[in-house]
C-alpha positions as CSV (number, residue, x, y, z in Angstrom):
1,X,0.0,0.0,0.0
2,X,1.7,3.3,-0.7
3,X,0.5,6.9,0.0
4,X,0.1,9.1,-3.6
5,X,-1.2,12.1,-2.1
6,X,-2.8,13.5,1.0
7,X,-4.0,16.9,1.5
8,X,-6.4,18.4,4.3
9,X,-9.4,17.5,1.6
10,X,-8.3,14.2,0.1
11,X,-6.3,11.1,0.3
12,X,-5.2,8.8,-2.4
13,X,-3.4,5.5,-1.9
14,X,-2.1,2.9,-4.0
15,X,-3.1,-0.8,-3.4
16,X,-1.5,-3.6,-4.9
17,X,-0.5,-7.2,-4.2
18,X,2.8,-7.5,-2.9
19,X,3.6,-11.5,-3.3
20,X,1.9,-14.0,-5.2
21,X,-1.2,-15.3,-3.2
22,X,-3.6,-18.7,-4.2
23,X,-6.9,-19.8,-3.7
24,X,-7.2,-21.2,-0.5
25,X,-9.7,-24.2,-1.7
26,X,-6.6,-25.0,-4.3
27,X,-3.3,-23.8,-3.1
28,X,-1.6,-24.4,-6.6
29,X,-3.7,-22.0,-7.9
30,X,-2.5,-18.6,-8.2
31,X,-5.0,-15.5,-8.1
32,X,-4.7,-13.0,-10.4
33,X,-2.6,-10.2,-9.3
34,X,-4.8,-6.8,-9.3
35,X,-4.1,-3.4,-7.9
36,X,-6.5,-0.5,-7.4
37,X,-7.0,3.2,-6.1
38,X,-8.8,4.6,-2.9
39,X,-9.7,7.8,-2.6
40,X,-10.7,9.3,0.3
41,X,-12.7,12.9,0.5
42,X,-12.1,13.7,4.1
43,X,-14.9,16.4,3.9
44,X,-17.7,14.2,3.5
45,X,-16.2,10.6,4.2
46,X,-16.3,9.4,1.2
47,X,-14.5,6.7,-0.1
48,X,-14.0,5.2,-3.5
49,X,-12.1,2.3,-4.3
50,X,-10.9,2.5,-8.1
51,X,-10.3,-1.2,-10.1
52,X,-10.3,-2.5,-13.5
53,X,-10.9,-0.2,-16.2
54,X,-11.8,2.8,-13.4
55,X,-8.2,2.1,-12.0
56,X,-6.5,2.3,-15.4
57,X,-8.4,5.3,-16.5
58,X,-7.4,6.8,-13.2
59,X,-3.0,5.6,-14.1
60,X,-3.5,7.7,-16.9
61,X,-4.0,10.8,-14.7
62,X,-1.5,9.9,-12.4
63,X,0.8,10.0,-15.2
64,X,0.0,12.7,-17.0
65,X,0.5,14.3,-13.5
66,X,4.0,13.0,-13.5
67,X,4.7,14.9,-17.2
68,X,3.4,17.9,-16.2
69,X,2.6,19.3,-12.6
70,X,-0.4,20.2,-11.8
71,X,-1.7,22.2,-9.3
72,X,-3.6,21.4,-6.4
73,X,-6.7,22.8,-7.3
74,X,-6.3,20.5,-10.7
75,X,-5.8,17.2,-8.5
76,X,-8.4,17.8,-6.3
77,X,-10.8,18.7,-9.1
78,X,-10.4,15.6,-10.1
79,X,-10.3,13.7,-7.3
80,X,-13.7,15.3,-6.3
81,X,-15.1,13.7,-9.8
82,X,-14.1,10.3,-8.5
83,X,-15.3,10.5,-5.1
84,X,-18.6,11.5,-6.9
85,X,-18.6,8.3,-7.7
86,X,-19.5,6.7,-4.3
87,X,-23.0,6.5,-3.0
């Protein structure tokens, strides 16, 4: 699990699986390694948890934030979009 980003609004952290794990009815089975996103809105307690195609779409923002900074009004735009999102 590692931290992205944590502000007094939001918090963003990366989860992914660290070793190989199996199914425990058939322990020579290996399960499909997955990672996703949680984001937090600490405003409203929100929480989103981002996998699959919502996890990828959201890698592509985390790299484009990479190329070019943005600011933090920009990240937490768009982290207010996905906690929109949750019920």
């Amino acid at each position: 699990m590692d931290m992205l980003y944590n502000s007094e609004t939001f918090s963003v952290m990366h989860l992914q699986m660290q070793e190989t794990e199996f199914l425990p009815s058939r322990p020579d089975v290996p399960v499909l390694a997955r990672h996703g996103f949680e984001i937090v809105d600490k405003r409203s307690g929100k929480e989103v948890y981002l996998d699959g195609s919502w996890a990828e779409m959201f890698q592509l923002h985390i790299q484009a934030w990479q190329q070019n900074t943005p600011t933090q009004e920009e990240v937490e735009d768009t982290l207010e979009k996905y906690t929109g999102l949750a019920q």
